[in-house]
C-alpha positions in Angstrom: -32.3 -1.6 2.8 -29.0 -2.4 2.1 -29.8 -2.6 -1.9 -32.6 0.4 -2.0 -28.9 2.3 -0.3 -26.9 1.3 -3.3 -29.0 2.7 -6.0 -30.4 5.4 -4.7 -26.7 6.6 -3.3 -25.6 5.7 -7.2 -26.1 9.4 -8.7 -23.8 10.6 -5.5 -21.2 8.1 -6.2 -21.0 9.1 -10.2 -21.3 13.1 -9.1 -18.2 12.8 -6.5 -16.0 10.3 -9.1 -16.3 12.5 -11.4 -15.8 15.7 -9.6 -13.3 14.5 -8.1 -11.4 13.4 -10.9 -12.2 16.9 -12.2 -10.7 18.7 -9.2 -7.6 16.9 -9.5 -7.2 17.5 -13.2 -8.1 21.4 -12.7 -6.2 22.2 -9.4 -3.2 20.2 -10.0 -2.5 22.3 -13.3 -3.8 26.0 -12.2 -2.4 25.7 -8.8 1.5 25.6 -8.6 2.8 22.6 -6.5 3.5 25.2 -4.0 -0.2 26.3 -4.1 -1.1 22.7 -4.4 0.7 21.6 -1.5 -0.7 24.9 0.9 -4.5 23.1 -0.3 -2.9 19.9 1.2 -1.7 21.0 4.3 -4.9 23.5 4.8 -7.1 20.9 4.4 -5.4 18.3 6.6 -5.6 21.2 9.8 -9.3 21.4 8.2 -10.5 18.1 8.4 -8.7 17.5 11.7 -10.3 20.5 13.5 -13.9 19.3 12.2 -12.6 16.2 13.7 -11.8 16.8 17.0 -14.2 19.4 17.5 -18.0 18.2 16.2 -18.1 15.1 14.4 -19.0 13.1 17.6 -22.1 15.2 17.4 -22.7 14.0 13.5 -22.4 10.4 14.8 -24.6 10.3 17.7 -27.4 12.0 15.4 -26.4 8.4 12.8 -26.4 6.2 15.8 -29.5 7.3 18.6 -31.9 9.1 15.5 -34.0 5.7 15.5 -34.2 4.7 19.3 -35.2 8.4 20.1 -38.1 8.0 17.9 -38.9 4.3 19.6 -39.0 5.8 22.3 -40.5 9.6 21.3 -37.7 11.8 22.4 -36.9 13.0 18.8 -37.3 16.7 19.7 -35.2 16.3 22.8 -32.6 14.5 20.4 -32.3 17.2 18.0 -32.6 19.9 21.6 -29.7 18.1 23.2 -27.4 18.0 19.8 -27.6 21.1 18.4 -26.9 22.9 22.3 -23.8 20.0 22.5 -22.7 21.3 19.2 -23.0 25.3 19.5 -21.0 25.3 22.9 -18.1 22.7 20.9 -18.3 25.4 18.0 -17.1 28.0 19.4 -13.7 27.0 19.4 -13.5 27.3 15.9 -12.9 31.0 16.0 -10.6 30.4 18.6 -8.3 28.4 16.4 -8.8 31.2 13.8 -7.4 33.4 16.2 -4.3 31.5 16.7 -3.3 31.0 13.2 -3.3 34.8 12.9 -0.3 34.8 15.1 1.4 32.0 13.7 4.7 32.6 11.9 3.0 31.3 8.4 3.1 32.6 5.0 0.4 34.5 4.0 -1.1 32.3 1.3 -0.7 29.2 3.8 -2.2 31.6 6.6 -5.4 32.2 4.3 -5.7 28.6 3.2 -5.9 27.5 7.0 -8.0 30.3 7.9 -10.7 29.5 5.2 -10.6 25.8 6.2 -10.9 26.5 9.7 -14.1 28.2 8.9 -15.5 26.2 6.6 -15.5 23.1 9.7 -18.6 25.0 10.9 -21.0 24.9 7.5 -19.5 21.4 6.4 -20.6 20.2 10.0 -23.8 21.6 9.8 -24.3 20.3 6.6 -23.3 16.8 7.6 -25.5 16.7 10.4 -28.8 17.5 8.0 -27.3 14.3 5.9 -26.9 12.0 9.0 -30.3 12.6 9.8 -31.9 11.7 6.7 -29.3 9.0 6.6 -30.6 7.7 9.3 -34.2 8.2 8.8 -34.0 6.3 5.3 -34.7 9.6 3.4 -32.0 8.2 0.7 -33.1 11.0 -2.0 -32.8 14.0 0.8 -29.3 13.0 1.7 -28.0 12.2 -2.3 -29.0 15.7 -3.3 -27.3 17.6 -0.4 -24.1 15.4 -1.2 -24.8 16.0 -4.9 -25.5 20.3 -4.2 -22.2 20.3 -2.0 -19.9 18.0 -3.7 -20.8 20.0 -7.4 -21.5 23.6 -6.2 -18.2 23.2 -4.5 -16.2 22.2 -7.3 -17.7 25.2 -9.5 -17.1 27.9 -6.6 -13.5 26.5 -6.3 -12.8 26.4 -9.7 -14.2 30.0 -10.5 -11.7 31.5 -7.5 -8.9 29.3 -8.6 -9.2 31.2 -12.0 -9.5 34.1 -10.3 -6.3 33.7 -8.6 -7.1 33.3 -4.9 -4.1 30.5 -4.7 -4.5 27.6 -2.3 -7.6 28.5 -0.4 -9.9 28.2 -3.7 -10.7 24.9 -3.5 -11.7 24.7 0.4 -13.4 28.1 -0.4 -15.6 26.5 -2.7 -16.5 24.1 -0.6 -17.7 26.5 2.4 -19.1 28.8 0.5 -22.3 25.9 -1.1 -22.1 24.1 2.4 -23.1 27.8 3.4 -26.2 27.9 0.6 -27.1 24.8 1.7 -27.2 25.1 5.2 -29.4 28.5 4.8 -31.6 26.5 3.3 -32.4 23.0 5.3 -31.1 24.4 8.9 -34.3 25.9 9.7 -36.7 23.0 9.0 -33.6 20.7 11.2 -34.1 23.1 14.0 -38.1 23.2 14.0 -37.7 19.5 14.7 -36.3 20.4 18.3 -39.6 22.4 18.7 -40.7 21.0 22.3 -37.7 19.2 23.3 -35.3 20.4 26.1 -31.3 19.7 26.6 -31.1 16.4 28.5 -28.2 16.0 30.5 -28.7 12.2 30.6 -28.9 12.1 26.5 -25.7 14.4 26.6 -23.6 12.2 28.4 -24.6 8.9 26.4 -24.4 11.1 23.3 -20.7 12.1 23.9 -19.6 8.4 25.7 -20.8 7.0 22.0 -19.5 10.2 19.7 -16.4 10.7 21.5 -14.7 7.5 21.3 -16.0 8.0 17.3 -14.0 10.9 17.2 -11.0 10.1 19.2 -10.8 6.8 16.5 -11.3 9.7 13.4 -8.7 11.6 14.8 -6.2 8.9 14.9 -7.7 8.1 11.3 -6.4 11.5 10.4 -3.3 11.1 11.9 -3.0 8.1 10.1 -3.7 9.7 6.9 -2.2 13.3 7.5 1.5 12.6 9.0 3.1 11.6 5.8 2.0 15.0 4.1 2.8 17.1 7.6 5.8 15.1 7.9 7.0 15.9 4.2 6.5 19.3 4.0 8.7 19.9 7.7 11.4 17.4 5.4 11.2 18.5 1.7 8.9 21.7 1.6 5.6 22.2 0.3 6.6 21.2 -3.2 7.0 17.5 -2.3 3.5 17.6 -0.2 2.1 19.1 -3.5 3.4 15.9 -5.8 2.5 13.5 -2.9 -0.5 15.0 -2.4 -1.7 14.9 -6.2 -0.6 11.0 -6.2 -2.8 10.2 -2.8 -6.0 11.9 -4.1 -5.7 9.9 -7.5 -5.2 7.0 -5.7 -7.3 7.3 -3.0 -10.1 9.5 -3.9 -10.8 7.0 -6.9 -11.4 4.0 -4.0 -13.0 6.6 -1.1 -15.8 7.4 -3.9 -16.4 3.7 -3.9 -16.1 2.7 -0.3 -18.0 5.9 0.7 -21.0 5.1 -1.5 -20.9 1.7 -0.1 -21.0 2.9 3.1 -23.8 5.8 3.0 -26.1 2.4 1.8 -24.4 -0.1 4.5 -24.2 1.0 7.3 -27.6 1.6 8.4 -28.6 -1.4 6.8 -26.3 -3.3 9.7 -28.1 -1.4 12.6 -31.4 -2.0 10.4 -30.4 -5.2 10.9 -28.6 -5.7 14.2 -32.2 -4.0 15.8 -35.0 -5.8 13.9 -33.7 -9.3 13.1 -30.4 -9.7 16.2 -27.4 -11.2 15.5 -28.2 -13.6 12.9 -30.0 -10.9 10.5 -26.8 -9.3 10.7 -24.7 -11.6 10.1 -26.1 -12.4 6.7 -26.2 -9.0 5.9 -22.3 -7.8 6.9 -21.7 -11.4 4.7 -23.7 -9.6 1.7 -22.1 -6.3 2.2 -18.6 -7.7 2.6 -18.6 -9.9 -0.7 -20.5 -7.2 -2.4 -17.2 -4.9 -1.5 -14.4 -7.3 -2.0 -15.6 -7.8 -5.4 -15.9 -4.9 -6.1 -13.1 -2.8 -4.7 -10.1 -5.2 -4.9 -9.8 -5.1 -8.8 -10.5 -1.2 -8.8 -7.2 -0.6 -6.7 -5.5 -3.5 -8.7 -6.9 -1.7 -11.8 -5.6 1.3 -10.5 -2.2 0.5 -9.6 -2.0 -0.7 -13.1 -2.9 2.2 -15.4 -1.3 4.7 -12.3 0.9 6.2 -15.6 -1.3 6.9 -18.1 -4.1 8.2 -15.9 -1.5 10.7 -14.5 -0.4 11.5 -17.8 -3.8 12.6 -18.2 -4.8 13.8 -15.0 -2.0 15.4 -13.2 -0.4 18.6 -14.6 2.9 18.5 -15.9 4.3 19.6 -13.0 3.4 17.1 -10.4 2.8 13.7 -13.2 6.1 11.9 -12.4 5.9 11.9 -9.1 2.1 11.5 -9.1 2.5 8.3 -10.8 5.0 7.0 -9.0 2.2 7.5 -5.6 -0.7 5.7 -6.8 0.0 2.4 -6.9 1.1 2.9 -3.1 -1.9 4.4 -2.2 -4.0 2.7 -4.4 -2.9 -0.9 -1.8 -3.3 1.1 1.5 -6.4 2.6 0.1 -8.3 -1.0 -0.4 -6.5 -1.3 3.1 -8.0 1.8 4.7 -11.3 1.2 2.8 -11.9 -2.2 3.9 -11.3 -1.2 7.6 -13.1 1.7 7.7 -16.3 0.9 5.8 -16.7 -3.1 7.1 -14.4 -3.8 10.5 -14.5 -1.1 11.5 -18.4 -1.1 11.7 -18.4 -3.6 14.5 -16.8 -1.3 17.5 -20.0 1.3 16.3 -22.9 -1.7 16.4 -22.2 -3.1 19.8 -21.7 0.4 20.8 -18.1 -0.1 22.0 -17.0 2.5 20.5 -13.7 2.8 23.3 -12.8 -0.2 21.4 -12.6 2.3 18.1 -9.6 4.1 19.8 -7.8 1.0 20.8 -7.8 0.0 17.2 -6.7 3.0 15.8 -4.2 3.4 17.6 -1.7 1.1 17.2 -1.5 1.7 12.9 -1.5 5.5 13.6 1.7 5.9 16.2 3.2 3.0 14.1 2.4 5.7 10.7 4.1 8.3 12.8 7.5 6.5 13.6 7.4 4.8 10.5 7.4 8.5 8.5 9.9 9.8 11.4 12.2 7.0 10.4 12.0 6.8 6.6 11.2 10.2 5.5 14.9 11.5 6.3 16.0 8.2 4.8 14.4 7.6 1.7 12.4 10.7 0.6 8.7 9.9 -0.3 9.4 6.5 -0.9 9.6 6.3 2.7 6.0 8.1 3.7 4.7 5.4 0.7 6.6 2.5 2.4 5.1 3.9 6.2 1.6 4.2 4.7 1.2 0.8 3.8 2.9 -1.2 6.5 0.1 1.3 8.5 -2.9 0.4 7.1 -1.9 -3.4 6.8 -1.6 -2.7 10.6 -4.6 -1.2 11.2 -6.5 -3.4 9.3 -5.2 -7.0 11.3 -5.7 -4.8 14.8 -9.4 -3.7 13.6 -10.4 -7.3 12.4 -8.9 -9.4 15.6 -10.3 -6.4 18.5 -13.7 -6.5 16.3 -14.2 -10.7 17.2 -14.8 -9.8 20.5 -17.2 -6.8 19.9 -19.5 -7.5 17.7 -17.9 -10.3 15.5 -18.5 -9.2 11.7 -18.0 -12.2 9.0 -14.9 -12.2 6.3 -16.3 -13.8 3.0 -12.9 -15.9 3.0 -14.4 -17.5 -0.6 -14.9 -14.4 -2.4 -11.4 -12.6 -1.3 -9.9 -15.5 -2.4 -11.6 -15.6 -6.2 -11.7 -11.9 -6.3 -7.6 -12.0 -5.7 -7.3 -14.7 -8.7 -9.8 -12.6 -10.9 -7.6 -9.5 -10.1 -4.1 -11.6 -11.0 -5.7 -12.9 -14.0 -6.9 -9.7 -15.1 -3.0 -8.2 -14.3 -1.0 -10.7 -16.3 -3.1 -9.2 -19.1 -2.8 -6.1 -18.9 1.2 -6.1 -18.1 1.1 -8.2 -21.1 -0.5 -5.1 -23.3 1.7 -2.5 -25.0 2.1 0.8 -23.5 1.7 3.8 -26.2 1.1 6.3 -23.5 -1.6 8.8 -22.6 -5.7 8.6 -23.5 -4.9 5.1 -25.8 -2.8 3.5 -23.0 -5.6 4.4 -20.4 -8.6 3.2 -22.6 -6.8 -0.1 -23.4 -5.4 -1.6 -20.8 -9.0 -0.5 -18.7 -11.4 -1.9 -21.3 -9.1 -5.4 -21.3 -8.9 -5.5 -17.6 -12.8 -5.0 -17.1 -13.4 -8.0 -19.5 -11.0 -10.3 -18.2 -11.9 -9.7 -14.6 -15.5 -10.1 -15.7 -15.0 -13.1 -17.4 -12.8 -14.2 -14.6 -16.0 -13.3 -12.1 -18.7 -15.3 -14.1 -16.2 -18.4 -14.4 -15.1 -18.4 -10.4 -18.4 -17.3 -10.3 -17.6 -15.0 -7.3 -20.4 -14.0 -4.7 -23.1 -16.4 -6.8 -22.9 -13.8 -9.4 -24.4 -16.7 -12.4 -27.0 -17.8 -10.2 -28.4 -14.4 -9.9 -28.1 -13.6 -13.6 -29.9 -16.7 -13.9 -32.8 -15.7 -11.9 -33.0 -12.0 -13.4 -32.9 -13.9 -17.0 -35.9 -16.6 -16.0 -37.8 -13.7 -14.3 -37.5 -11.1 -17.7 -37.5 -13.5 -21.0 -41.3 -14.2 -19.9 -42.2 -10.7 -19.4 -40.4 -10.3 -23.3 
């Protein structure tokens, strides 16, 4: 399951790299940094609000989907989420309210406002994936992802053209979430035709979802302070550089992680439910040296071209100090990655989710301190210093609460050969020259993909020759 996830996720994962590549090389040069900075901060009180408010309800639908229909309550399922998520919905206007009457500039006021609203379509939206998520409909949920994470980019890039400021981007967004929506909400609701709210499904639904939540919220906290913490320090210029630096670092890794995750994680319930605790323990081991592998030399990588790529990425306005981010980010990304996508998973299959808060919570009050402390002090070297100690915090809590949950396995072998791999394939490229811009980029990428592959088939990391040599023994016949 765990494989048919990876491919068939694949076009998502090449759609949202390269949209979001896109976004940051459009929006960080038609938006101003102030402009840049509102998108920041708009879609930090976005994603927070979404947050707090419904995602519990998108993970119960993951999580319960396959014992309702074990036990044939799917209608009732759907009946009971969809009333649990109306009633939390309707604070959203609430909060729209409120912002109304906040002392905030107008073009910040806007960019809030249109976030706000968009919560309500996104979470829609992401309820219709979960459920085909969940059901193993791999092509349904890749072409929502797909519709959403392209039709958003084109709406946003059309209003940022035509001047609408901050706000364009998260506009876009809403607005093909909205399409979208119109058209798969109606055959999601017939599947509650016949069921009835359940008081007893609501209350397991919301003591799973809400510890989920809770944990997401401190997740956000964790990854929003620095930039709400900067711009009540420096202004919404420095949120804007910051900002630019943290999506090229971490957007480049989420797209990664993400993809791994739509395929793993119901592979681990797949197999935590059919085949117990051994099943799964081979398959976390799969999915965890699968990741490793795979992820460590893309944030090396990443830290290691951070200049040119912002040279060719970042507008002129925010490049400097976008270049000086990455790296930063590109560490306590792999961090946040790892946690997120692998121990993390562990509070959410022994459905201890309370655990989930516990663990959050000790890297996101140490993020806020940390930022309190060294922001005044040292500028934004002092949110990048706070974010990594964070995440390097989060991740030790995660992994030592998770041994007593639901105890996951660390591939200890391949960590260890992927981190030579990745310093062998550094001391090369620090080694190259550095002409700048598209040549500098091309490069030192190309050399460090063939040294860390090389470096891969010698260690051979994960058992990578003896598969080759089975696909080779199994094709040259066919030939």
């Amino acid at each position: 399951m765990f494989w048919r996830g990876v491919l068939g996720y694949l076009p998502v994962n090449v759609a949202q790299g390269v949209v979001g590549l896109l976004t940051i090389v459009l929006f960080t040069r038609v938006l101003d940094p102030a402009q840049y900075g509102a998108y920041a901060l708009a879609f930090s009180v976005g994603s927070l609000t979404q947050t707090i408010l419904l995602t519990w309800t998108e993970a119960a639908m993951a999580r319960f989907l396959a014992a309702r229909a074990e036990d044939g309550r799917v209608a009732d399922h759907f009946a009971t989420l969809y009333r649990l998520w109306f009633g939390a919905a309707v604070a959203v206007p609430l909060a729209c309210a409120v912002v109304v009457l906040l002392p905030l500039n107008g073009p910040l006021k806007i960019a809030i406002i249109a976030a706000l609203a968009s919560t309500l379509v996104n979470s829609l939206m992401k309820l219709a994936q979960e459920r085909r998520r969940a059901a193993g409909e791999v092509s349904g949920a890749a072409l929502l992802a797909i519709a959403q994470t392209v039709g958003g980019f084109a709406i946003g890039s059309a209003l940022a053209f035509a001047g609408l400021g901050g706000a364009s981007p998260i506009l876009g967004v809403g607005a093909i979430s909205a399409v979208c929506v119109a058209l798969v909400l109606p055959g999601e609701l017939k599947r509650m035709a016949g069921g009835k709210f359940d008081r007893g499904l609501a209350k397991a639904y919301a003591a799973y979802g809400l510890p989920v939540s809770m944990s997401l919220i401190l997740a956000l906290v964790l990854a929003s302070t620095d930039r709400l913490l900067l711009g009540a320090f420096l202004g919404e210029t420095a949120v804007g550089v910051y900002h630019a630096g943290y999506s090229l670092g971490s957007r480049t890794l989420d797209v990664v992680f993400i993809w791994l995750g739509m395929a793993g994680a119901p592979a681990l319930v797949s197999a935590l439910e059919r085949g117990g605790p051994a099943a799964l323990a081979d398959a976390a081991r799969e999915q965890a040296g699968f990741m490793i592998a795979l992820t460590l030399p893309a944030a090396v990588g990443l830290a290691l071209v951070s200049r040119p790529l912002a040279e060719l990425m970042i507008g002129e306005g925010l490049r400097d100090g976008a270049a000086h981010v990455t790296p930063w980010i590109a560490a306590s990304g792999w961090l946040s990655g790892m946690t997120t996508y692998y121990l993390l998973q562990a509070f959410t299959l022994a459905r201890r989710t309370p655990l989930l808060i516990v663990s959050m919570s000790a890297p996101a009050l140490a993020n806020v301190i940390l930022n309190l402390v060294l922001i005044p002090r040292l500028g934004l070297d002092g949110a990048l210093w706070a974010t990594v100690v964070s995440y390097g915090l989060g991740a030790l809590v995660a992994w030592a609460l998770g041994r007593r949950a639901c105890p996951l396995p660390i591939p200890w072998d391949v960590l260890a050969k992927a981190a030579i791999a990745s310093l062998a394939m550094a001391a090369c490229v620090l080694a190259l020259p550095s002409p700048g811009g598209v040549l500098e980029l091309v490069l030192k990428a190309g050399v460090g993909a063939a040294v860390y592959g090389l470096a891969v088939l010698s260690l051979d990391i994960g058992g990578l020759r003896g598969r080759l040599s089975l696909i080779v023994r199994r094709r040259v016949p066919a030939l």
